[in-house]
NULUM-431902 format. One record per residue (C-alpha): residue in three letters; x, y, z. Coordinates in steps of 0.1 Angstrom, whole numbers, padded with zeros to 4 digits, always signed. Example, Ala and Ser with C-alpha at 12.3 -4.5 7.8 and 13.67 -1.06 7.14 Angstrom:
2
ALA+0123-0045+0078;SER+0137-0011+0071;
***
This chain:
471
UNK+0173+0068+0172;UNK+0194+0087+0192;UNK+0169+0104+0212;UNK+0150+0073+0218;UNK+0181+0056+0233;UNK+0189+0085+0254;UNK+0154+0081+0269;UNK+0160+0047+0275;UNK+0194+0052+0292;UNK+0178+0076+0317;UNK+0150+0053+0324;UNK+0173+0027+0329;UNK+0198+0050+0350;UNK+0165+0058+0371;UNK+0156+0022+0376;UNK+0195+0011+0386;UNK+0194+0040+0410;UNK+0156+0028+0425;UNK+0172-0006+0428;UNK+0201+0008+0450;UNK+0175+0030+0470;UNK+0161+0000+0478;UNK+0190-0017+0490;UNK+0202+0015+0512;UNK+0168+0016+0531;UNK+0172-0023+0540;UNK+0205-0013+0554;UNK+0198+0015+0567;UNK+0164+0003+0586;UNK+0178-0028+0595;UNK+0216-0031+0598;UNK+0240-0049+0575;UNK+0231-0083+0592;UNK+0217-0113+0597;UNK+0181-0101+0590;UNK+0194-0083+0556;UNK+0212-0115+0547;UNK+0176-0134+0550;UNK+0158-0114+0528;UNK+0183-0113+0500;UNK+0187-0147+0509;UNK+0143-0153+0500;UNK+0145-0122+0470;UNK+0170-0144+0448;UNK+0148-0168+0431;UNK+0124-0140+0421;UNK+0148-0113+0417;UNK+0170-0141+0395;UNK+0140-0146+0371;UNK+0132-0105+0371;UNK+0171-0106+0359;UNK+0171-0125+0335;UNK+0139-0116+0314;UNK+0153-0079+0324;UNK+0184-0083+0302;UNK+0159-0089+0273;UNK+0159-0127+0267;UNK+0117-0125+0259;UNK+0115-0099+0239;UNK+0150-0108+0217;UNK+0135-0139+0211;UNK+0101-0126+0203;UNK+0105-0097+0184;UNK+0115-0116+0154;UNK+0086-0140+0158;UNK+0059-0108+0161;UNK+0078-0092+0127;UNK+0078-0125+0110;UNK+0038-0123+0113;UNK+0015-0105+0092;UNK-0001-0075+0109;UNK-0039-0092+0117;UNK-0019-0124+0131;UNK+0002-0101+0160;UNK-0022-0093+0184;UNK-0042-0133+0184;UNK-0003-0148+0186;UNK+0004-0122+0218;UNK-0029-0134+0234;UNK-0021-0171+0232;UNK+0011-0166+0244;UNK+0000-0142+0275;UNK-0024-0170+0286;UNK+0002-0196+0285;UNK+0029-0177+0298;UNK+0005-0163+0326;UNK-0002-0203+0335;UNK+0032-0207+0335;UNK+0043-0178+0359;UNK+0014-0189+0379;UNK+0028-0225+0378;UNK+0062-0214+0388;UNK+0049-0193+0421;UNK+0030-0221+0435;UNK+0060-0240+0434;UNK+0083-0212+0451;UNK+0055-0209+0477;UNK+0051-0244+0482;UNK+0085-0255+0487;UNK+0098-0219+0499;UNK+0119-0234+0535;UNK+0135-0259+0511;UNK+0146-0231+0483;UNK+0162-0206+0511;UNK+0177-0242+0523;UNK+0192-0244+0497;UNK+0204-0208+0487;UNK+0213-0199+0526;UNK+0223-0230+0540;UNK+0245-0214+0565;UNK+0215-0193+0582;UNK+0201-0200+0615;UNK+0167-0215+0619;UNK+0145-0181+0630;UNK+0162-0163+0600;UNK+0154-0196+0578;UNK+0117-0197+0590;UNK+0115-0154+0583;UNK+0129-0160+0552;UNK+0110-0186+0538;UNK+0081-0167+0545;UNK+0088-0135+0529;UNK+0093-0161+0499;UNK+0062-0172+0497;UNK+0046-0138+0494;UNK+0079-0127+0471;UNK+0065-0156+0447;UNK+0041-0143+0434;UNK+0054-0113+0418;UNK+0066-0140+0392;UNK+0031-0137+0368;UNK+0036-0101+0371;UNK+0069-0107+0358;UNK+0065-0126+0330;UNK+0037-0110+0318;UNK+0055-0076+0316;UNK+0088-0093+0300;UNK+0059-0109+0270;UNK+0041-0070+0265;UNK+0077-0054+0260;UNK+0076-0071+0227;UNK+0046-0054+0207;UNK+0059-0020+0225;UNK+0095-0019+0214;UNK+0079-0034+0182;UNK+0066+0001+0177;UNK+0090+0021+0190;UNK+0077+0029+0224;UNK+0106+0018+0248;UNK+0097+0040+0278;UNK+0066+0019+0295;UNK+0091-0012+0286;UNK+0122+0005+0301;UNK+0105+0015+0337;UNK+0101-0017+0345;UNK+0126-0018+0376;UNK+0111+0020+0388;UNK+0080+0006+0392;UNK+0088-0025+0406;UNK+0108-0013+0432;UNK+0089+0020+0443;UNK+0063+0006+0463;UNK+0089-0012+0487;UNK+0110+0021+0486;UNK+0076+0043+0498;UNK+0071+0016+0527;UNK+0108+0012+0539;UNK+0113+0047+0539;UNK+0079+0054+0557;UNK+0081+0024+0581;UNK+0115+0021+0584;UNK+0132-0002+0609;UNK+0095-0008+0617;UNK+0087-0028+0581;UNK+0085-0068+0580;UNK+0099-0085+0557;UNK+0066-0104+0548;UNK+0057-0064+0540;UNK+0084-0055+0520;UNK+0080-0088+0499;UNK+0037-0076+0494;UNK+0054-0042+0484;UNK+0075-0064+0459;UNK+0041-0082+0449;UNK+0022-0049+0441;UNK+0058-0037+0420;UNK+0057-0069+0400;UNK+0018-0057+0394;UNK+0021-0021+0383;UNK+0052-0035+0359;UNK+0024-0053+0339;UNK-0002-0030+0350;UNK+0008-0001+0326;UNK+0015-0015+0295;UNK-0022-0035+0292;UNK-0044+0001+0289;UNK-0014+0004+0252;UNK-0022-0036+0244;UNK-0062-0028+0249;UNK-0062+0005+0231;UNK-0042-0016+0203;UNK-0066-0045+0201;UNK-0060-0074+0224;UNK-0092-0088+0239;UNK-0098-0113+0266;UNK-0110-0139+0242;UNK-0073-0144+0230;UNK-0061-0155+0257;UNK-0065-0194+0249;UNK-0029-0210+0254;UNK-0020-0231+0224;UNK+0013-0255+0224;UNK+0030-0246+0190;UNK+0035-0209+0195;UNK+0051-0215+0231;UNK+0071-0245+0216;UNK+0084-0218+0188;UNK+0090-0193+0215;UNK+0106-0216+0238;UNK+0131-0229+0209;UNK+0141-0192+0207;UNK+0148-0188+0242;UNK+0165-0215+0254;UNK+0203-0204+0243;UNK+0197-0166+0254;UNK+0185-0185+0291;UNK+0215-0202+0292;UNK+0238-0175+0284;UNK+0223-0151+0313;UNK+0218-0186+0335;UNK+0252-0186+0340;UNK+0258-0147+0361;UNK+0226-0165+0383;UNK+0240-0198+0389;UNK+0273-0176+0396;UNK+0252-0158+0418;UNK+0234-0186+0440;UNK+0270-0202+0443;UNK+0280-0168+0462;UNK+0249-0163+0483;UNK+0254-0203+0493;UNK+0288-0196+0503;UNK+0282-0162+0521;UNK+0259-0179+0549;UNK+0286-0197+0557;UNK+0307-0164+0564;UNK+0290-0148+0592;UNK+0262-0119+0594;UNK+0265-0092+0568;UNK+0288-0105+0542;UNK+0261-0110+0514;UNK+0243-0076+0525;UNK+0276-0058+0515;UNK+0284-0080+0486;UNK+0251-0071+0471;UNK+0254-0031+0477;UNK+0289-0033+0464;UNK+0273-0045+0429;UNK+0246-0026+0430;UNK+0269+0006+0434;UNK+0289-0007+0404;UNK+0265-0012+0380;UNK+0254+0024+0381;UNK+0283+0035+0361;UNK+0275+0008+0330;UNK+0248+0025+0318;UNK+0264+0044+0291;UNK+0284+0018+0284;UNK+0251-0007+0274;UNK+0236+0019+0249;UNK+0275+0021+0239;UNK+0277-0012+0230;UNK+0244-0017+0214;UNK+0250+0013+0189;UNK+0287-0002+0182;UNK+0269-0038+0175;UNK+0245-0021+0153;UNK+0273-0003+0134;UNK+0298-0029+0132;UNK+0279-0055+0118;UNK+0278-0032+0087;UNK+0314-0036+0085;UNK+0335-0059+0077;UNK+0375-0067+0077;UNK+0396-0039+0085;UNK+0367-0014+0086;UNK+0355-0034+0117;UNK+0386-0036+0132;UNK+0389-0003+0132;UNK+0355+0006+0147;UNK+0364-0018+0175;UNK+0396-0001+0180;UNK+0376+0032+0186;UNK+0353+0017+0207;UNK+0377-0003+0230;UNK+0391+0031+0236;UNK+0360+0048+0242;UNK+0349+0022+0268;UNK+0381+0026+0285;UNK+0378+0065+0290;UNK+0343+0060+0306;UNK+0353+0034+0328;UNK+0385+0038+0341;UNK+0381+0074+0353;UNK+0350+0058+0368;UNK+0370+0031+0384;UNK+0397+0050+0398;UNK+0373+0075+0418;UNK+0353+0050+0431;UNK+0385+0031+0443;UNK+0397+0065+0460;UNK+0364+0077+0470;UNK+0351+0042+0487;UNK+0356+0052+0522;UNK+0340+0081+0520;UNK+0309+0070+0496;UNK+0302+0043+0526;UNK+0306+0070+0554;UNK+0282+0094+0539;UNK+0258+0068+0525;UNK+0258+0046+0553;UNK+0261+0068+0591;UNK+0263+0046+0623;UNK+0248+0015+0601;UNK+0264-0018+0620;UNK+0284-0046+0594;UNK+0294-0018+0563;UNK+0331-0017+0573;UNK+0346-0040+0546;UNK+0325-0025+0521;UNK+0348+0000+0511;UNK+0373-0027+0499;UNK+0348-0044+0482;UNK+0337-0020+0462;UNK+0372-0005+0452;UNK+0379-0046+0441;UNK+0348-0045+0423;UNK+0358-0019+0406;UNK+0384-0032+0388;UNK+0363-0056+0376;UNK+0342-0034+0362;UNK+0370-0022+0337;UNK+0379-0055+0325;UNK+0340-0069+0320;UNK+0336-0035+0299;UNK+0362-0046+0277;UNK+0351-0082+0274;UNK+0312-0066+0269;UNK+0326-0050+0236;UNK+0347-0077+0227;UNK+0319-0100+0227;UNK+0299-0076+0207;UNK+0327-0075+0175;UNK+0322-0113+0174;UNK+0282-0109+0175;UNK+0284-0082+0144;UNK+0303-0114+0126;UNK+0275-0135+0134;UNK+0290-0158+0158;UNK+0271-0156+0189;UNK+0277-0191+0205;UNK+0318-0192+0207;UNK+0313-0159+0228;UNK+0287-0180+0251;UNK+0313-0207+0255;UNK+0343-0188+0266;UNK+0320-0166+0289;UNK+0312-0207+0299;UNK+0350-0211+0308;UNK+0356-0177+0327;UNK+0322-0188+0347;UNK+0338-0224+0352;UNK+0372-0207+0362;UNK+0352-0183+0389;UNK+0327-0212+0407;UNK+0363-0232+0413;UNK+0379-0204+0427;UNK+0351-0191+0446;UNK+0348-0212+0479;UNK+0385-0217+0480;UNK+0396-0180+0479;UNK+0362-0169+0503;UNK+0376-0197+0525;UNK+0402-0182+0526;UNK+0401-0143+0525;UNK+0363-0141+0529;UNK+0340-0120+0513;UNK+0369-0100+0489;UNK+0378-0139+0478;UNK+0341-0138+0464;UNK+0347-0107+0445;UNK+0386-0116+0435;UNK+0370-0149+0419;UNK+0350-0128+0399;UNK+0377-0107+0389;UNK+0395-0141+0376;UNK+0365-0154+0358;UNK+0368-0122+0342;UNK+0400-0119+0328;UNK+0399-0155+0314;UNK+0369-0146+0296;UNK+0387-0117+0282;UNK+0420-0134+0271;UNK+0398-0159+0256;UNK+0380-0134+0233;UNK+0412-0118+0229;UNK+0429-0151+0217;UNK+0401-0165+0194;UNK+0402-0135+0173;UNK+0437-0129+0171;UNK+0426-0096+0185;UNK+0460-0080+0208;UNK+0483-0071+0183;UNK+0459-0055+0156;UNK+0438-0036+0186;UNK+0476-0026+0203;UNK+0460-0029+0237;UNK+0494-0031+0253;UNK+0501+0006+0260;UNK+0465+0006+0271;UNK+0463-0024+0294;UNK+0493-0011+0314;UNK+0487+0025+0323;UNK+0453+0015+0328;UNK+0468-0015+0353;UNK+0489+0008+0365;UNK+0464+0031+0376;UNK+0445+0011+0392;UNK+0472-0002+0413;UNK+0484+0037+0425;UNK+0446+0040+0438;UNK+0450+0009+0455;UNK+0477+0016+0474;UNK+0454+0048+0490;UNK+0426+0027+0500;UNK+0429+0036+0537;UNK+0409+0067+0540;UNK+0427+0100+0543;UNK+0441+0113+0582;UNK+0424+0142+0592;UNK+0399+0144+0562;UNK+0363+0144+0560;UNK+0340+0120+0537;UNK+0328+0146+0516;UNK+0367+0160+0513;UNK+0377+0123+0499;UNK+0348+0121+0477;UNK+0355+0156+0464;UNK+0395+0143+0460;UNK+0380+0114+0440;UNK+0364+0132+0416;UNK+0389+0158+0408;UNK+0412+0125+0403;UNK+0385+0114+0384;UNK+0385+0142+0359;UNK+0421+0147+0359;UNK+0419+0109+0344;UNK+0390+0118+0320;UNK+0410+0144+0307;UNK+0444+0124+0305;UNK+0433+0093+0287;UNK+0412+0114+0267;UNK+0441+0134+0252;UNK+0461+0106+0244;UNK+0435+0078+0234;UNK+0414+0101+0212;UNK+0390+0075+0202;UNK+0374+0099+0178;UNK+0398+0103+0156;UNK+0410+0068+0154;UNK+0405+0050+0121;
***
């Protein structure tokens, strides 16, 4: 098991850091601006759909339904299902294509016309990577069935190395309507490597007949596990309609301010699924205990994290991004985002001691109320402060998610996250107040400054949380 999930964290490590390559070529060949902004603005819809079915909302909901069947029934249920979700995904790109320069309308209202026509055509080539998608989402299920979670887990590699090849080849030379066929041939190779595993185990083309009742089963699984992920994209379109209102650049930096801050989660997700698996053995004060450990393990991975990206920000940018135009208040950004960070790893394993109890839709609703909370505050605080509004509306969503989960399970005294909560605040707020970067010092001195704070963290909270000897 263990070796299996360390496989899969450095697949999906490798895939997160393919995902940011990409990003840092479209900056870097052409500029945090206006023509960035446009082709984020046309890769939402797809890249909102790869997102979701990413997290794992296909194959949670069919894994149970491929176990539930007996061994000669699999494969003939998997071939109905690929022929009807193949119509589908071929359904849903016709309509993306169709009505492309209404969709980046609507996500980009605030883009001029040539970067609306630009846009809308990248999106109708950036359509059709949606079978692709769908199809690769479906075949995850027999693989994972079986214990083969690599070809499932390289999903984002693939996708995104045939746009990386051409952007670093062509450069500021590339089209968009060429990265978005690179996109195409990803969403292809996705799918592409699983079928020779689904031929060699049986499936055959005369399966492919779609049939109503197993998609009706399969959809009546899905639904709830859309919704829940629905929310971080409706979130999402929100900013991207509000950054086009705040001039050239502002969602290019937005997005490579995420995509910088995801790459420290990874442990944390195999973290939390192993902690799910083992609480939910538990019960009572045994589970309490386990979450106590794991709230404290969290909070040594991600604060030390946290606090070096907050110091290092200045000079990550500088190094990462030479003489690029529009990166300036990315630095900020990302040290905001950071913070963030800390707080959604502790509502991530919060959520996760109320899934081991079975209760898996009071979770959904207060993640419901923190979203609520952050679409409010979004246009009023970006109104206001611009693009760090965007990000400190997520920050609020947030923490109202977490006092939430905190507050339904009676949760702060017996975890006595007091202590923790404030140094970690604390922290946090001493980095901020060196945000500026250093007189007189290079970018690779401040990084290197960074990570020896970094360490010196580690260390710190390590010898006084001690999460493994907690019971």
């Amino acid at each position: 098991m263990f070796g299996a999930t360390a496989l899969l964290t450095l697949v999906t490590l490798t895939g997160l850091a393919a995902g940011f390559a990409r990003e840092w070529l479209l900056v870097a060949s052409w500029g945090a601006g206006a023509r960035t902004d446009g082709f984020l603005v046309a890769m939402f819809l797809p890249e909102a759909l790869r997102a979701v079915l990413a997290a794992g909302v296909l194959s949670s909901a069919g894994l149970s339904l491929w176990q539930a069947r007996a061994e000669r029934d699999r494969l003939p249920w998997l071939g109905t299902l690929t022929g009807g979700l193949l119509a589908i995904g071929v359904l849903l790109a016709a309509v993306l294509m169709g009505g492309a320069p209404a969709w980046v309308r609507l996500i980009g209202p605030g883009l001029d016309a040539p970067q609306r026509e630009v846009a809308a055509a990248a999106l109708g080539l950036l359509a059709w990577s949606v079978p692709g998608t769908v199809l690769q989402a479906l075949w995850t299920v027999p693989l994972q069935a079986h214990g083969r979670f690599l070809l499932a887990g390289a999903g984002s590699l693939l996708y995104n190395l045939p746009a990386i090849a051409w952007l670093g080849w062509r450069r500021g030379a590339a089209t968009e309507v060429e990265v978005a066929g690179c996109f195409v041939v990803g969403s292809g190779l996705m799918a592409g490597v699983m079928l020779p595993a689904l031929l060699k185990a049986g499936l055959r083309p005369t399966q492919l007949l779609p049939r109503w009742a197993p998609l009706r089963e399969l959809g009546g699984r899905l639904w709830p596990l859309v919704t829940s992920a629905g929310l971080g994209q409706g979130i999402a379109l929100l900013e991207r309609i509000v950054c086009s209102y705040l001039g050239e650049g502002t969602l290019t930096v937005l997005n490579l301010a995420r995509k910088l801050i995801n790459l420290p989660l990874v442990a944390l997700m195999s973290l939390n699924q192993v902690l799910l698996g083992v609480m939910s053995a538990r019960a009572g004060e045994e589970r309490l205990a386990l979450l106590r450990r794991g709230m404290a393990t969290v909070t040594l991975l991600t604060l030390p994290a946290a606090l070096g990206l907050m110091l290092g920000a200045h000079g990550l940018v500088a190094l990462l991004f030479p003489r690029v135009p529009g990166t300036g208040p990315l630095p900020l950004l990302l040290a905001w985002y950071a913070v963030a960070m800390v707080v959604a790893s502790w509502n991530s394993t919060l959520a996760r001691y109320s899934y081991a109890g079975g209760d898996t839709r009071a979770p959904l609703a207060w993640e419901a109320a923190g979203s609520a909370l952050q679409a409010l505050a979004l246009p009023l605080l970006a109104w206001w402060l611009g693009a760090l509004g965007i990000v400190l509306a997520t920050l609020a969503g947030t923490v109202l998610t977490g006092l939430l989960l905190m507050r339904a399970n009676g949760l702060w005294r017996p975890l006595r996250l007091g202590p923790q909560v404030g140094v970690s605040a604390l922290a946090m707020a001493l980095c901020a107040l060196a945000l500026k970067p250093l007189p007189a010092a290079t970018p690779l001195q401040e990084l290197i400054l960074a990570s020896v704070v970094a360490l010196l963290a580690l260390l710190a909270f390590a010898a006084w949380l001690r999460p493994w000897r907690l019971a």
